[in-house]
C-alpha positions in Angstrom: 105.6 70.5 125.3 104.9 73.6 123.3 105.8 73.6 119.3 108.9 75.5 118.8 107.2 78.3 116.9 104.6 78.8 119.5 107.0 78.7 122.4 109.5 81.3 120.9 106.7 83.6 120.9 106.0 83.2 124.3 109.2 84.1 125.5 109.4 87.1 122.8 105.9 88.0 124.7 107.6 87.0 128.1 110.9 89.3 127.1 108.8 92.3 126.0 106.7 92.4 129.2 110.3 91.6 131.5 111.2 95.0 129.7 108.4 96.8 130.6 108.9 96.1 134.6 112.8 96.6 134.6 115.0 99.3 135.9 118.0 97.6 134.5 119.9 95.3 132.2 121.3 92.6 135.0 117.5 92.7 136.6 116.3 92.1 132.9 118.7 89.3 132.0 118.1 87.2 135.4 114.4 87.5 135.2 114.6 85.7 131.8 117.6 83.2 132.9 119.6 84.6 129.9 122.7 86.2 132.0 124.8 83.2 131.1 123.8 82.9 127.2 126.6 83.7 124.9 129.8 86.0 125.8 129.5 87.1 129.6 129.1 90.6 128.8 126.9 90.0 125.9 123.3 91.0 127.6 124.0 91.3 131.6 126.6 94.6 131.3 125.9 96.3 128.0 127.8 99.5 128.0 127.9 102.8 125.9 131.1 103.2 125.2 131.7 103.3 121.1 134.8 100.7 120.5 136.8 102.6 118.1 139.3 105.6 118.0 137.6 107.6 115.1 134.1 107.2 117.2 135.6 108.2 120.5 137.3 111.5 118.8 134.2 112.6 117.1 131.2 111.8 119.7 130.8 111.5 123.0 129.9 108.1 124.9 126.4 108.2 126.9 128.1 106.7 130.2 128.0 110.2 131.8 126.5 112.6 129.4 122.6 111.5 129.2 121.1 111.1 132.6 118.0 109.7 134.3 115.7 113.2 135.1 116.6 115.3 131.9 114.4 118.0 131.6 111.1 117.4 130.1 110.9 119.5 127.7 114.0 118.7 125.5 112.9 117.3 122.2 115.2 113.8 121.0 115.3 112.0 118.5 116.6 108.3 118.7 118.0 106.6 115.5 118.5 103.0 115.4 120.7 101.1 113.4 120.4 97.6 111.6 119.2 95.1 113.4 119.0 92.4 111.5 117.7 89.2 113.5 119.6 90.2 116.4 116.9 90.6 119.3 118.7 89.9 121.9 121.5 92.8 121.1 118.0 94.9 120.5 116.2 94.2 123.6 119.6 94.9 125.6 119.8 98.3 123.8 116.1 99.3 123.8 116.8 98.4 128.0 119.7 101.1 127.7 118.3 103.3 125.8 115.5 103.4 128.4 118.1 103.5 131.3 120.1 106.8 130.1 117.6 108.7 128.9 114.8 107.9 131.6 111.9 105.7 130.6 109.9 108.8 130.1 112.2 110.7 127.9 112.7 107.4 126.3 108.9 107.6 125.2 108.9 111.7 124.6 111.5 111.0 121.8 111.1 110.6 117.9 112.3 107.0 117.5 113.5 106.1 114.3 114.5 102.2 113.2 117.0 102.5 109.8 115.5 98.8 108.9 116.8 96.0 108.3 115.3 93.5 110.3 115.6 90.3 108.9 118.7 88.1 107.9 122.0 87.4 109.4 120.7 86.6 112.9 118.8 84.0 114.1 115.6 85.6 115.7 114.0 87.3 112.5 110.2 86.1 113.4 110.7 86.9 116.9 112.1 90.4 116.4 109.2 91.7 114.1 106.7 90.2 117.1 109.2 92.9 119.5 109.0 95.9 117.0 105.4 95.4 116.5 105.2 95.5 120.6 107.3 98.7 120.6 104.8 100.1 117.3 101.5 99.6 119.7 103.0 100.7 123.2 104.6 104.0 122.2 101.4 104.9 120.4 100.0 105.6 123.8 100.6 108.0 126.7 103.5 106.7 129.4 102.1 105.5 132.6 102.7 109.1 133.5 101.0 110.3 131.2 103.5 111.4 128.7 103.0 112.1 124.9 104.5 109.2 122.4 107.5 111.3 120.3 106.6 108.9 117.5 107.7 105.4 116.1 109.2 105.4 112.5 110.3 102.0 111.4 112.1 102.8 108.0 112.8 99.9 104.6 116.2 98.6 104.3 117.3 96.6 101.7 116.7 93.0 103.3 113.5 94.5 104.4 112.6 95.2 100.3 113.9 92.1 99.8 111.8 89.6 101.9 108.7 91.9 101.4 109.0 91.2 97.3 109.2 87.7 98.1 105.9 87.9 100.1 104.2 90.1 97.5 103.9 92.8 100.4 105.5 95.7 98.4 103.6 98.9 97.5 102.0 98.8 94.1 104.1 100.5 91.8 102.9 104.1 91.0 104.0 103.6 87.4 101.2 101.9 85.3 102.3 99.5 83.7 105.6 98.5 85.5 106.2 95.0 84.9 108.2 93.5 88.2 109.6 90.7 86.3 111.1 93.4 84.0 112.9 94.9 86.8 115.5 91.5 86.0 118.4 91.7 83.8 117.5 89.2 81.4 121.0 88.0 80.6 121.0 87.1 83.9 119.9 83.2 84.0 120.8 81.5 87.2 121.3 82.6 91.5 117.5 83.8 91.6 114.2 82.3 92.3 113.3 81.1 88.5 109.4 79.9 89.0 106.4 81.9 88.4 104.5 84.2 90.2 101.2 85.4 89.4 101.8 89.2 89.1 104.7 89.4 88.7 107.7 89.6 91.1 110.5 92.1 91.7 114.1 90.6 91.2 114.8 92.0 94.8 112.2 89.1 96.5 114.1 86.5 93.0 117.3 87.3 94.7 116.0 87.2 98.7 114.6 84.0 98.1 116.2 82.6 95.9 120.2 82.5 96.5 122.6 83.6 99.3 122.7 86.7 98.5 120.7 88.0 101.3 121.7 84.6 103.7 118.2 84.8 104.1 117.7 81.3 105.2 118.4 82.8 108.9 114.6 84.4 108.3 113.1 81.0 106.9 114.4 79.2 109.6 112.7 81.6 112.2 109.5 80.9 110.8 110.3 76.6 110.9 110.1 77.1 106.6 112.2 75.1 104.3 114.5 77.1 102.6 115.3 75.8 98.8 114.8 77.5 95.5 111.6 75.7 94.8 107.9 76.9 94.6 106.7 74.7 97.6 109.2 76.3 99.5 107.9 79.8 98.4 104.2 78.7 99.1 105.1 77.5 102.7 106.9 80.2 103.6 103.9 82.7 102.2 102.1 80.4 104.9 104.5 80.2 108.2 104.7 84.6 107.9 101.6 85.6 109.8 99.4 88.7 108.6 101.0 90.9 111.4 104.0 90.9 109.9 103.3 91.1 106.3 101.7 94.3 107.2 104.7 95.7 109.0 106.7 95.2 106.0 103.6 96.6 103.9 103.5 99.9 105.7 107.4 100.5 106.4 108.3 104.0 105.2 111.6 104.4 103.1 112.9 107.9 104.3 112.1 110.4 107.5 112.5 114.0 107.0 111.9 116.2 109.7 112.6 120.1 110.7 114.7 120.2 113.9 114.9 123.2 116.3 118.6 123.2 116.4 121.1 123.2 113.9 121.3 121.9 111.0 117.4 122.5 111.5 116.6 119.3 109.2 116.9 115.7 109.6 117.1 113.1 106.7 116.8 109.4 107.4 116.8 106.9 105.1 118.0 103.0 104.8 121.7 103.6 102.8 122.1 107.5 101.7 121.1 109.5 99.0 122.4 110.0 95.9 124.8 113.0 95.8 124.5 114.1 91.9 120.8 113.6 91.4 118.2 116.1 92.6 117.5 115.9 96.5 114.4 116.5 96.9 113.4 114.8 94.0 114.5 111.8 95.5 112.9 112.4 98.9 109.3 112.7 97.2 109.7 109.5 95.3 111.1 108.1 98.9 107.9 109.2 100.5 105.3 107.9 97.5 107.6 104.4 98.2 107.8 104.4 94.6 109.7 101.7 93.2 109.0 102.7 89.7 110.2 106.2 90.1 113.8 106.1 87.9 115.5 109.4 89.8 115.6 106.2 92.8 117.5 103.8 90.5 121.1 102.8 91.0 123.7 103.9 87.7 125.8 101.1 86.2 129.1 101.4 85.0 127.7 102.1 81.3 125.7 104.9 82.5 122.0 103.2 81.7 119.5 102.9 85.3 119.6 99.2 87.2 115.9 99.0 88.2 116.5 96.4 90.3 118.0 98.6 92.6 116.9 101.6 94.7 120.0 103.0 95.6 118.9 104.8 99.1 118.1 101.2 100.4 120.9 99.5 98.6 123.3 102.0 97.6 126.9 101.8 98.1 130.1 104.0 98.4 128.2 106.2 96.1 125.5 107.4 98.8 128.0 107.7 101.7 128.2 111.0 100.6 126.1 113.8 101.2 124.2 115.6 98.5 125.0 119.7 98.9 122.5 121.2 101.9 122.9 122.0 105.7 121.3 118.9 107.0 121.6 115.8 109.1 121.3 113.0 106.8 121.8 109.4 108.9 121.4 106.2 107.4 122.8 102.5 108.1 123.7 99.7 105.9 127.0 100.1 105.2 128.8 97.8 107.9 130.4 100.5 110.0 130.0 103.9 112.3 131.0 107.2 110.5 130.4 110.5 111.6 131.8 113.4 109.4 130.2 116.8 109.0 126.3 116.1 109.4 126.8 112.9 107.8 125.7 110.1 110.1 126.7 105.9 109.6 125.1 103.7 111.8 126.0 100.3 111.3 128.8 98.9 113.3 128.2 95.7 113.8 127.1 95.0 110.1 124.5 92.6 111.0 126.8 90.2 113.5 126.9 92.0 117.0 129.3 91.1 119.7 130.1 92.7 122.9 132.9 94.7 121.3 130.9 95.6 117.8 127.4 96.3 119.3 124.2 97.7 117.6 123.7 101.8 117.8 121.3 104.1 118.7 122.3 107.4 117.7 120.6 110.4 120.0 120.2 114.0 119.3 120.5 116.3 119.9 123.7 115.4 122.2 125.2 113.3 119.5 125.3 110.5 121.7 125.7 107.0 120.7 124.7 104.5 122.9 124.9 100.7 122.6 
């Protein structure tokens, strides 16, 4: 009898490699026995169609519009929405993803993740193993022979979140910048209170510390005790292994990118960006992953600068907007799927798939989403 932990990996292991040899979603789902897990239609018939009106009126499904054999040399790119603890919703869209587009078109195109891994779901620990499968394997030619387009696995706010808690954030560029100043101190309760040597953002206080985040989906994963105590903080630094303290490490906080088709430019980044403040500003401190940099923090009411809050990974109404400039800008995190303009929201099902509110993968340069 295998310990839980140990066992979950092996069928993470065991789901990843299923993936590999499949041509489709019912072959997938009986090889692993899950075809009768959950909701009938939950993993064995995943479809593409997008289950609301305003979706359906401003982008088409990828039912009949992406098909196996596309030519080689169109360039995609693949944005994925929040996932959020969800892998079996991932792995079933990953499948389709590879199933519309063609395994090797699949692997030809720029994939980008809008983070947001952890939380919500129950399969946290398992998922980063998945992604970090995905990472290695598209960073080498297809069995054809076919370049990689790229992997970019982007921060989202949970993401910042956990990683503060496991003291795997960048260093902050500013010297000086004290992480335990970035807490309001009139605020006096719903955090993690102890010490930390260093220092440690209120983000990972917050994560870790109350239900804020209902982060104790993620502690589970990893068989850690989740209370607001320092034993609990010291067991979960433990159950984490080094692999996936350095994916949260290394996750970029924005992808910008020239396109050869109109708009010509593609923005990515967790929640938005903020409309009145300087653009590309905002992208430069996005790609230093500078914490410290103010143009990132979030405005209160009063006017004065919430440090505890980057607002393109936790923005907002505010950074639904676009700021001016003829570009795709796509993002996730706000719980819904919007598509106005060049303004891209990826998020419909807000952490808590089902078969009617799945996760997204919006595809260019079709404007396809597929689920």
């Amino acid at each position: 009898r295998l310990p839980a932990k140990m066992a979950g990996r092996i069928i993470c292991s065991a789901m990843a490699n299923a993936l590999a040899r499949s041509r489709s979603t019912k072959v997938f789902t009986n090889e692993l026995g899950l075809a009768r897990e959950g909701a009938r239609g939950s993993y064995s018939s995943f479809g593409c169609g997008i289950r609301n009106a305003f979706a359906r009126s401003v982008c088409t499904t990828a039912e009949d519009d992406l098909y196996l054999g596309a030519p080689k040399d169109v360039k995609r790119w693949v944005i994925i929405g929040d996932l959020h603890g969800n892998l079996l919703f991932t792995i079933a869209l990953w499948d389709n993803l590879a199933k519309r587009l063609g395994r090797e078109q699949l692997h030809r195109s720029t994939v980008i993740f809008l983070g947001d891994y952890c939380d919500y779901g129950p399969h946290t620990s398992q998922l980063f193993d998945f992604l970090i499968d995905v990472k290695w394997s598209r960073e080498l030619p297809s069995e054809e022979g076919a370049p990689s387009g790229g992997t970019h696995f982007l921060m989202g706010s949970h993401d910042f979140g956990m990683a503060a808690y496991l003291n795997e954030l960048p260093k902050p560029r500013k010297a000086g910048f004290d992480l335990d100043g970035t807490r309001d101190q009139s605020f006096t309760r719903g955090f993690f209170p102890h010490e930390i040597p260093g220092g440690m953002h209120y983000a990972g206080r917050r994560w870790g510390g109350s239900d804020a985040y209902r982060s104790h989906t993620t502690f589970e994963s990893y068989e850690a005790e989740y209370n607001n105590t320092l034993y609990a903080h010291d067991e979960f630094m433990w159950a984490v292994p080094i692999e996936h303290k350095q994916f949260l490490n290394t996750l970029d906080w924005v992808y910008d990118s020239p396109l050869p088709f109109p708009p010509y430019r593609l923005v990515c980044v967790h929640a938005g960006l903020l409309p009145d403040r300087d653009m590309e500003k905002q992208i430069a401190a996005l790609r230093r992953r500078d914490f410290s940099a103010s143009i990132l923090w979030e405005a209160r009411e009063d006017g004065t600068l919430d440090k505890s809050r980057i607002a393109p990974l936790f923005g907002g109404a505010y950074v639904r907007n676009s700021p001016p400039g003829d570009f795709y800008l796509v993002s996730g995190h706000h719980g819904c799927f919007e598509y106005e303009g060049n303004r891209v929201i990826i998020d419909l099902s807000n952490g808590h798939p089902t078969p009617d509110r799945r996760i997204q993968a919006f595809v260019l340069p079709e404007r396809i989403v597929v689920t």
